[in-house]
N, C-alpha and C positions, 0 to 999 in steps of 0.2 A: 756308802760303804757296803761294801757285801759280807754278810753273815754265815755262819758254819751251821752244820746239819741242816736242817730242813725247816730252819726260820724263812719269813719272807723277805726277798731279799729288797734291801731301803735304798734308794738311790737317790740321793737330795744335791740338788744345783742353785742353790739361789739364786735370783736373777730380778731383778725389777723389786722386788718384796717379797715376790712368790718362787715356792721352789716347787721342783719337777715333783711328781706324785710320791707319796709313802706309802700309798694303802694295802692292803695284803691285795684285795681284790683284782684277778686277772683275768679278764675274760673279755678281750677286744682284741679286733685280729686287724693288723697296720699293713696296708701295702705299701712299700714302696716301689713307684713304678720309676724305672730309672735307676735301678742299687747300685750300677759299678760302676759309674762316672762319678767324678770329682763331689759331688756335691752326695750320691747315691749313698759311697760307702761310709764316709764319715756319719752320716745321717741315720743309718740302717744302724754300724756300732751305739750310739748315743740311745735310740731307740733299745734294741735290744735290754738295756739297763733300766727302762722302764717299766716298774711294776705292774703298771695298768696293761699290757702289750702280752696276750697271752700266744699270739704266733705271729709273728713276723714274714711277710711272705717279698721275698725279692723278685722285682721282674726288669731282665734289661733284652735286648739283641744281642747283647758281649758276649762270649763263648765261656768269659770269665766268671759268669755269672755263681751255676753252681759252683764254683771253686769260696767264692765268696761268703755263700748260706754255709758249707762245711766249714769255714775259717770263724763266723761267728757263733756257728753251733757248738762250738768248742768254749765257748764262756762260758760260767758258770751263773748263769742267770735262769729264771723261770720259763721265761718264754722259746716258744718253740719257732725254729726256722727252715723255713722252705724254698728252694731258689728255682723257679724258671725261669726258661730261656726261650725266646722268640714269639712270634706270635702265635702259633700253634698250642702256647700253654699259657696265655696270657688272661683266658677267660677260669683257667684256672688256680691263677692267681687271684683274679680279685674276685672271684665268688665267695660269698659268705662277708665281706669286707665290711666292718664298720667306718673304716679310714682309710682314702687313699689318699697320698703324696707323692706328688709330680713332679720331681727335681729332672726328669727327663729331657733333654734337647742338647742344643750343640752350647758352647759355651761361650762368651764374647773373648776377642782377640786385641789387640792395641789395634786403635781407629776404627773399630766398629762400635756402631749405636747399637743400643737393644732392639730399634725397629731392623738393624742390619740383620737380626738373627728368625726375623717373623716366617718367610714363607717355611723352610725346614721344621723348626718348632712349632706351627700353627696346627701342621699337617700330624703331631704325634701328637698335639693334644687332643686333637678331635680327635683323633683314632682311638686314642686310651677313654676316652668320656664316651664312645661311643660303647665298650663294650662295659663301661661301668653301667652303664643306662640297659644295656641288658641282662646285665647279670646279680646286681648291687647296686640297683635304684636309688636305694635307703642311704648308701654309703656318704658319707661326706668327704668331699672331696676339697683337698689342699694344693694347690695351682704354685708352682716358685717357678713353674717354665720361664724365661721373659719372653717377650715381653710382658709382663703380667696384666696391666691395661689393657690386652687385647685378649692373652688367653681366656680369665674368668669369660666374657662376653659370648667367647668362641665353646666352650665349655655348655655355659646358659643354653645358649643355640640348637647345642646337639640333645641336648638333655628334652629341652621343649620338642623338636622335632618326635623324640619318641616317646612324646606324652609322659614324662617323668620328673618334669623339671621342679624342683624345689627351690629355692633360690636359697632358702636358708640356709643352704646343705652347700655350696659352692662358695669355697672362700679362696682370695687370692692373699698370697702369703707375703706381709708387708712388712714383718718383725723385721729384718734384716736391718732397716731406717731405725727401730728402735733400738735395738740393743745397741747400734751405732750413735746414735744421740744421746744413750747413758752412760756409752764410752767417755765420747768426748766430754760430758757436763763435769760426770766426774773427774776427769783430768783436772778440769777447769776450776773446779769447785776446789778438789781436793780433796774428794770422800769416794767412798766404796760404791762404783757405778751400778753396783746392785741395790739402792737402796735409791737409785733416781728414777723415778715415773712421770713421764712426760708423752703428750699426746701426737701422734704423726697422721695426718691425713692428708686427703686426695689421693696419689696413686704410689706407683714406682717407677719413675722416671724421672729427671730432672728435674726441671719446675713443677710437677707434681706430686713432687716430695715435699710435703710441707708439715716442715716442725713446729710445733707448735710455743714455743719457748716459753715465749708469758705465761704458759701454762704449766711448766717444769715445776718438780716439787722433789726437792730444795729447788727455790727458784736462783737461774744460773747468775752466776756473779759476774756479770755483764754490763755494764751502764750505757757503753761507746756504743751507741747505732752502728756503725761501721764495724765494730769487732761483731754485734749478733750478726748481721751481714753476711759478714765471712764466716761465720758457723755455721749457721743455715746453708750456705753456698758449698763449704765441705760436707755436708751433712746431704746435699743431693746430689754430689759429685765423688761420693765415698768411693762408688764402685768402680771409678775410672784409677780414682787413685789405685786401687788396686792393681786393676788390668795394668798398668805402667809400671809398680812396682815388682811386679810378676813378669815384666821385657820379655811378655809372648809366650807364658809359661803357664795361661791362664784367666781364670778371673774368680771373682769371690768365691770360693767352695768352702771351707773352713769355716768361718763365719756364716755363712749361707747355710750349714747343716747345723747349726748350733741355732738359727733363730727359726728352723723349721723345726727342728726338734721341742723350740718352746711352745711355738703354736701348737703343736700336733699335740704334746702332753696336756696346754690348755684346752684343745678339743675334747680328750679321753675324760679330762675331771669334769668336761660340762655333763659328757654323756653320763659319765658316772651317776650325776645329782648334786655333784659339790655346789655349793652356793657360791655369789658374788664370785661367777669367773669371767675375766675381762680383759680382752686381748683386743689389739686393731690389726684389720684385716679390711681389705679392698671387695666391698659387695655390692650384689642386687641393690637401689637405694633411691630414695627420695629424698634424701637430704638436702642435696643441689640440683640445678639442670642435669649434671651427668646423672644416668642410670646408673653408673656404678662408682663407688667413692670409698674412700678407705676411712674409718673414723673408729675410736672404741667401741668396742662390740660387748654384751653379755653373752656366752656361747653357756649353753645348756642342754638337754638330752633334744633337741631337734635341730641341733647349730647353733645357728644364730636367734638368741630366745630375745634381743631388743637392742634396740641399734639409740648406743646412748650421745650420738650424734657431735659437734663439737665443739660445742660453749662459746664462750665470747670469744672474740680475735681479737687485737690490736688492730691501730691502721696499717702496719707495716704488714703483719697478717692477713688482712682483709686484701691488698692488695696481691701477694700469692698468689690468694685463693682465686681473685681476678685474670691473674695470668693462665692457673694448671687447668681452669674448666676450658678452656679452647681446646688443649695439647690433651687431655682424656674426651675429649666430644669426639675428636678424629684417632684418638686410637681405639674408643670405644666402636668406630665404625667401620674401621678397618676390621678388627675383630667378626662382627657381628656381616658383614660383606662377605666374608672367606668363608662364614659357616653356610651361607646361604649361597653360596654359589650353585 
């Protein structure tokens, strides 16, 4: 809710157990790079509302851009908003950045795969990582381009090339699997899907989306092998359902700004100091053969402050996890090929 005179203003979203920040405290400046595509502006409004977000800086190619920073500078929220436009103001966009977010690229259509979308999006996310790496070393950087198995890699890459690379600081944005698995449980369940916490690892794509079920808490009211089957199965094929029910009009933006806007607040309260904050996200990692794997994370003032990995599987589990380490070995290489060209 937003408060009169000059309180600070409280923006509370529950979600998972955890809501979005309260604290007075405002002193972290969010890029989004990306602000006036589907996933940009939704993302940028949700932001603006949070407390921790003391300037908001939008950066797209759209013409529409600054039209967009005057349309949210016009809320009556704390933080301050600034909108460039092309590449010519893009290092001054994310100079100074404690956060940037990368909703940036084209967006899938009905029948395209997210590897359909790689070479166009590959080429702006190195580009954007590159000038983060010069200008906002330090920043942490939130990846939602897809395909995201390949971008964090491609990301990694440019960063390491100019000797800045942190790994802790480069996270690929996985929420989107979550808030959609406490969708459905709650459906299923019959309780308040913000009140379901359940673990999603491997990546973001297909079969390497993997739900962790047996690990849901309330655990999902499920007994039929064949029913968890098909939830898991909707649960890695959410985003197609989309793209179809959008008949070319689209694909997840809505949802996709609402689970980068949870990450990126989970980012803001690690840096802040908040204790026990813990989000899954797709990183650097030695947990499996892949180098990089999505699992619960502690994120705290350096990122990623310990990577709390992901517990027991089932057999039906262990078998996933059997299939997505192929399908992220070869996008993780794809990735990691394209930056090294």
């Amino acid at each position: 809710m937003f408060s009169r005179a000059l309180k600070p203003v409280t923006v509370v979203v529950a979600q998972n157990g955890k809501n979005f920040s309260t604290s007075s405290q405002r002193n972290f400046k969010v890029v989004v790079a990306g602000a006036s595509g589907g996933i940009g502006q939704p993302l940028a409004l949700l932001l603006k509302q949070n407390a921790l977000v003391s300037h908001l800086a939008l950066y797209d190619i759209a013409p529409v851009t600054p039209g967009v920073a005057v349309d949210l500078s016009h809320m009556n929220t704390p933080a301050k908003v600034t909108g460039h436009k092309g590449p010519e103001e893009l290092a001054n966009a994310i100079k100074g950045a404690d956060v940037v977010v990368i909703p940036a690229g084209v967006p899938r259509k009905p029948g395209m795969t997210r590897d359909d979308l790689f070479n166009t999006n590959a080429s702006i996310v190195r580009d954007l990582a590159a000038c983060v790496a010069q200008v906002a070393p330090k920043a942490i950087l939130a990846i939602i381009t897809n395909p995201v198995n390949s971008m964090v890699p491609i990301a990694s890459e440019v960063m390491k090339k100019a000797g800045v690379l942190d790994p802790k600081r480069i996270l690929g944005v996985t929420t989107l699997d979550v808030v959609r698995s406490c969708q459905f449980i709650g459906e299923i369940n019959g309780v308040d899907p913000r009140c379901v916490d359940i673990p999603l690892i491997g990546g973001h794509s297909g079969v390497t989306i993997i739900p962790v079920l047996s690990q849901s808490k309330p655990p999902v009211k499920l007994t039929d092998q064949k029913k968890i089957e098909a939830l898991t199965q909707r649960i890695q094929e959410a985003g197609t359902e989309v793209v179809k029910a959008k008949a070319g009009g689209g694909s997840a933006t809505l949802s996709m700004a609402f689970a980068g806007a949870r990450l990126t607040d989970a980012v803001l309260r690690g840096l802040k100091g908040d204790a026990n904050v813990v989000e899954c996200a797709y990183v650097a990692s030695n947990v499996t053969e892949a180098p990089y794997f999505a699992n619960p994370l502690v994120l705290g003032k350096s990122g990623v402050e310990k990577n709390l990995g992901y517990g027991t599987l089932n057999q039906y589990e262990q078998c996933l996890l059997k299939a997505a380490i192929p399908e992220l070995l070869k996008n993780i290489k794809v990735g990691v090929d394209f930056a090294n060209k």
